[in-house]
C-alpha positions in Angstrom: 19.3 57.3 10.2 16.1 55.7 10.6 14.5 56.0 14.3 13.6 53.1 16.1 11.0 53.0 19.0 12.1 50.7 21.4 9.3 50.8 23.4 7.1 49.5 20.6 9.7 46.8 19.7 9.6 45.9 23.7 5.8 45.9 23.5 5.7 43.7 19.9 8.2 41.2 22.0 6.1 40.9 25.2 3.2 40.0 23.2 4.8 37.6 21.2 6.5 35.7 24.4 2.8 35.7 25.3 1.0 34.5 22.8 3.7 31.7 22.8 3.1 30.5 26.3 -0.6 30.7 25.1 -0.3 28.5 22.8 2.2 25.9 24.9 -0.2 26.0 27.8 -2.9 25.0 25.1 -0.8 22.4 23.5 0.2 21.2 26.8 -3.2 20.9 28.4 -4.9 19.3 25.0 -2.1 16.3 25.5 -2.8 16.1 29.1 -6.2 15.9 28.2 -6.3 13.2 25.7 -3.4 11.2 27.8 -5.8 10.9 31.0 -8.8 10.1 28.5 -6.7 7.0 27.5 -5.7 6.1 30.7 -8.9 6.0 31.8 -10.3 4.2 29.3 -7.2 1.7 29.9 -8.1 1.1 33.3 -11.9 1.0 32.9 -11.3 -1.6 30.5 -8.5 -4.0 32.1 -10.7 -4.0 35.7 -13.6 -5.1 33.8 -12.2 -7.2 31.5 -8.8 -8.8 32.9 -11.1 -11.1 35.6 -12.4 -12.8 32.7 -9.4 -13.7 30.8 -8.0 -17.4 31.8 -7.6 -20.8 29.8 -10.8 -21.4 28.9 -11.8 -18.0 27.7 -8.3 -18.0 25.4 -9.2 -21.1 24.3 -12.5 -21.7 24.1 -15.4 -21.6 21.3 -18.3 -18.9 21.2 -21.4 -19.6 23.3 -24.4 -18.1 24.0 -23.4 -18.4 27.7 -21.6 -15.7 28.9 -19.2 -17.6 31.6 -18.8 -20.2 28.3 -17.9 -17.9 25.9 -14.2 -17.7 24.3 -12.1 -15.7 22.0 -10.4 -18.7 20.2 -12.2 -18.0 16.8 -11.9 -14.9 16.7 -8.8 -15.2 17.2 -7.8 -17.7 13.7 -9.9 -15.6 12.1 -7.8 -12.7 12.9 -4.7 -14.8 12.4 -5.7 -16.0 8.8 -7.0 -12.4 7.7 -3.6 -11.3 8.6 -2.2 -14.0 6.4 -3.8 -12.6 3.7 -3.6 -8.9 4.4 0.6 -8.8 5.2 1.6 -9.9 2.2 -0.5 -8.9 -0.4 -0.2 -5.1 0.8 3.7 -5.6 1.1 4.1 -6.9 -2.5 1.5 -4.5 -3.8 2.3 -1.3 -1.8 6.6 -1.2 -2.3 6.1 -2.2 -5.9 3.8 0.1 -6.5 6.0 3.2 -4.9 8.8 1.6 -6.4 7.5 1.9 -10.0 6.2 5.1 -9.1 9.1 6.9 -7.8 12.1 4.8 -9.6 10.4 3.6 -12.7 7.6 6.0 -13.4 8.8 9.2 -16.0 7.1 11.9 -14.3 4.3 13.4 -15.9 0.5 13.9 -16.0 -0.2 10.1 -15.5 1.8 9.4 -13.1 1.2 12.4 -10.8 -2.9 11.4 -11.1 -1.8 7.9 -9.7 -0.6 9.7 -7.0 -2.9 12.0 -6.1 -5.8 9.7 -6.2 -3.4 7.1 -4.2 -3.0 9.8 -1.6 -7.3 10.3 -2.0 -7.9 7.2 -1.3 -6.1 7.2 2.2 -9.4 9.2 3.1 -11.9 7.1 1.9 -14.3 5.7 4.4 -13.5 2.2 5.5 -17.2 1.3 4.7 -16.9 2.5 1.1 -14.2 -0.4 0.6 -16.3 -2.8 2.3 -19.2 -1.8 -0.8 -16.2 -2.7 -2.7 -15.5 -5.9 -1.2 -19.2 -7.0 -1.5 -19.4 -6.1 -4.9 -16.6 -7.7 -6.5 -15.4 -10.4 -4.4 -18.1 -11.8 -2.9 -20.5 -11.5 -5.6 -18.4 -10.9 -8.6 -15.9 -13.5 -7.8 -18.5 -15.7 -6.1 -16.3 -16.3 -3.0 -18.8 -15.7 -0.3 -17.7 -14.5 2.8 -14.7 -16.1 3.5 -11.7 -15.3 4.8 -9.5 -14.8 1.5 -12.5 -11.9 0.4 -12.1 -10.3 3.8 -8.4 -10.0 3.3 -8.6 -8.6 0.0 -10.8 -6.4 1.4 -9.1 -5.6 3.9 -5.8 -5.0 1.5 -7.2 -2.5 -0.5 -8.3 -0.6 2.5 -4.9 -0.4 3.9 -2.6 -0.3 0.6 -2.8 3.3 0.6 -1.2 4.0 3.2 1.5 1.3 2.5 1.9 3.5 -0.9 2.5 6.7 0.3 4.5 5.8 3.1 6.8 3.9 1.2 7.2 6.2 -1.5 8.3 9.0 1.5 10.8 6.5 2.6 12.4 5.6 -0.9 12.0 9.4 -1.9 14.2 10.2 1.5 16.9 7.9 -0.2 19.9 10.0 -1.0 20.3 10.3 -4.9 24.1 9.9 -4.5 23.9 6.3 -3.5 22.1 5.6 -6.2 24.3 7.6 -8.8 27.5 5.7 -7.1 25.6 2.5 -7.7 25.5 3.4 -11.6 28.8 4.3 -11.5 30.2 0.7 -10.3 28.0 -0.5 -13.2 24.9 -1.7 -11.7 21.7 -1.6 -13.3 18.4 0.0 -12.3 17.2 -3.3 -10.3 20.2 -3.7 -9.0 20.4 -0.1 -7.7 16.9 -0.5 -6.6 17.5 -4.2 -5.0 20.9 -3.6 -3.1 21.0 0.3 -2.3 17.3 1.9 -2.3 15.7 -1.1 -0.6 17.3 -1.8 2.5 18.3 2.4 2.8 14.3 2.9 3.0 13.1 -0.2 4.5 12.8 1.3 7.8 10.4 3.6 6.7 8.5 1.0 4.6 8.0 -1.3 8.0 6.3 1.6 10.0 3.7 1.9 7.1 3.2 -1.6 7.1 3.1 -1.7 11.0 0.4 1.1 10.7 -1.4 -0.6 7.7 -1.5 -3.7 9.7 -2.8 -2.0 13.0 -5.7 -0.3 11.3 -6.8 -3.8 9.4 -6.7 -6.1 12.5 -8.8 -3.1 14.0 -11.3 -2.7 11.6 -15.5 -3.6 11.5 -17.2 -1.9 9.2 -15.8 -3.6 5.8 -16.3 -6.5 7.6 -19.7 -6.3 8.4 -20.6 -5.3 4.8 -19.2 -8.6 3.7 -21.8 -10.5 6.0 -18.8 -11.4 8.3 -20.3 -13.8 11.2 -20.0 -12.8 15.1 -21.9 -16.0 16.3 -19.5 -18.6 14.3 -19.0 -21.5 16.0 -16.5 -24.0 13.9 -12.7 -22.8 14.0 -11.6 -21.3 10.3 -9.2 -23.4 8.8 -7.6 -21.9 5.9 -8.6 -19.0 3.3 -12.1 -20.2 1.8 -13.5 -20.9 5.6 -16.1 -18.3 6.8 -14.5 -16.8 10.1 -15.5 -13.8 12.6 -12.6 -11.2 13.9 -12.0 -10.0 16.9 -13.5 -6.2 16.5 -16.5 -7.7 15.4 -16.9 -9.8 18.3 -16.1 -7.4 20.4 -18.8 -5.0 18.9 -21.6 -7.8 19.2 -21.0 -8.9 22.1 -21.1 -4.5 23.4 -24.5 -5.2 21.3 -25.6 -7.8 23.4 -24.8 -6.3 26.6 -28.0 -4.0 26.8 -29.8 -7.7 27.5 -27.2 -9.5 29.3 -24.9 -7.2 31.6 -22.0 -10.4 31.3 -21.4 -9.8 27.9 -19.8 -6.1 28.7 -17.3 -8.2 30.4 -16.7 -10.8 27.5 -16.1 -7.6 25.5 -14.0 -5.7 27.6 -12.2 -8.6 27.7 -11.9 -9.2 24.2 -10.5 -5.9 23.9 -7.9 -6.8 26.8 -6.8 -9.9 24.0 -6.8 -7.6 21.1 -4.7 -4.8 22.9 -2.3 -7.3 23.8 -2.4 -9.1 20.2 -1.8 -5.3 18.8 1.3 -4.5 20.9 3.1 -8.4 20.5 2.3 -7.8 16.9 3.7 -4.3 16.5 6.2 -5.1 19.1 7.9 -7.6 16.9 7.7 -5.4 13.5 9.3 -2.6 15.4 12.3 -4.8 17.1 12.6 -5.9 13.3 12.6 -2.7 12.1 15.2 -1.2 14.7 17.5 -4.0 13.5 17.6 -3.0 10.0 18.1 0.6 11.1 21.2 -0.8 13.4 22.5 -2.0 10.1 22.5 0.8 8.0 
């Protein structure tokens, strides 16, 4: 009968309990720490900024008067780039997974699709503004308007529209889909009426996150040649337009000469924050409603 030292078991138990509380007083104390970062930065922002928010800031045009200045273009062009961006990464990004994970045999090809999907998650956001300027506003000739933003912007985000929707249809229990086949129903029809809606869930946080990250972008932007100082309102696709990050990050330019223009941007930021949480908001209520009926 093997001998066993309990005094060396005790010893191997107390440090283990206390390396644990270690590491939870570390974990704890890095969220704290990052929690009261962004709570000050919330409030620094909101007491500078919410003062300056009223009608005529909401509504108004650019000017190169501070207590003149408004967020209204900005704003379309935000609106219209979104336009662009929503739908062309929803269509793109769940047919792509789609094929990949339903379609797709696996293989060699396939899993280098996916792994340089996954790569390009990584990229740097500038690197697909390069892109951007190469193809579509010089190769296509469209100049920098609002449809070369978006695709810009689409290609930026599909990525992560990819690979999160492939997790959510891969999460899709295979015996829904083999009792779909066995009530006769086709591939599509598998993937239409059963696979869809079980993962769509999933599928809408990717596209909430995809769409988060694009409204809050700059750098692809100013690659393109994306105005700040735009004064006519965008009215469709092909209209140059400005966004509200790259306002915001002119107008933090501009601040080292004029001290007002720290408040335009702070509350600019004030606008965007708010536009960020109405728009995710409103994906997530749709979201939790799908979820209610599965």
């Amino acid at each position: 009968m093997k001998y066993v030292d309990t005094a060396q078991v005790q010893k191997r138990m107390n440090l283990r309990l206390t390396t644990n509380k270690l590491a939870k007083s570390l974990f704890f104390l890095s969220t704290m720490f990052g929690l009261i970062v962004l709570v000050v930065l919330i409030y620094r922002v909101f007491s500078q900024g919410i003062q300056w928010i009223d009608l005529q800031f909401l509504t108004g045009k650019l000017s190169t008067f501070a207590e003149n200045a408004g967020v209204m273009g900005p704003l379309l062009g935000s609106f219209w780039l979104m336009l662009v961006v929503a739908p062309l990464t929803m269509i793109l990004g769940v047919g792509t997974a789609i094929y990949l994970e339903e379609y797709a045999k696996k293989g060699r090809i396939p899993s280098l699709i996916q792994t340089n999907i996954a790569n390009l998650a990584g990229v740097p956001s500038i690197v697909f503004g390069l892109l951007g300027l190469t193809v579509f506003v010089k190769g296509f000739s469209l100049g920098n308007v609002v449809l070369a933003g978006g695709l810009t912007m689409s290609l930026l985000v599909l990525p992560i529209v990819v690979v999160a929707s492939q997790e959510s249809i891969r999460a899709v229990p295979q015996y829904l889909r083999e009792a779909s086949y066995g009530m006769g129903a086709t591939k599509w029809q598998t993937v239409k009426n059963v696979v869809l809606p079980a993962s769509l869930p999933g599928i809408l946080t990717g596209v909430i996150l995809s769409l988060s990250r694009a409204i809050g972008e700059t750098a692809p932007l100013v690659v393109l040649g994306i105005p700040a100082l735009l004064i006519p309102f965008p009215d469709s696709i092909f209209d140059k337009f400005t966004v509200m990050p790259l306002q915001i990050y002119y107008w933090t330019i501009d601040s080292a000469l004029t001290k007002e223009y720290a408040n335009l941007a702070a509350g600019a930021i004030v606008v965007l924050l708010m536009l960020l949480f109405l728009m995710n908001s409103i994906a997530i209520i749709i979201r939790n409603k799908y979820q209610r009926r599965l």
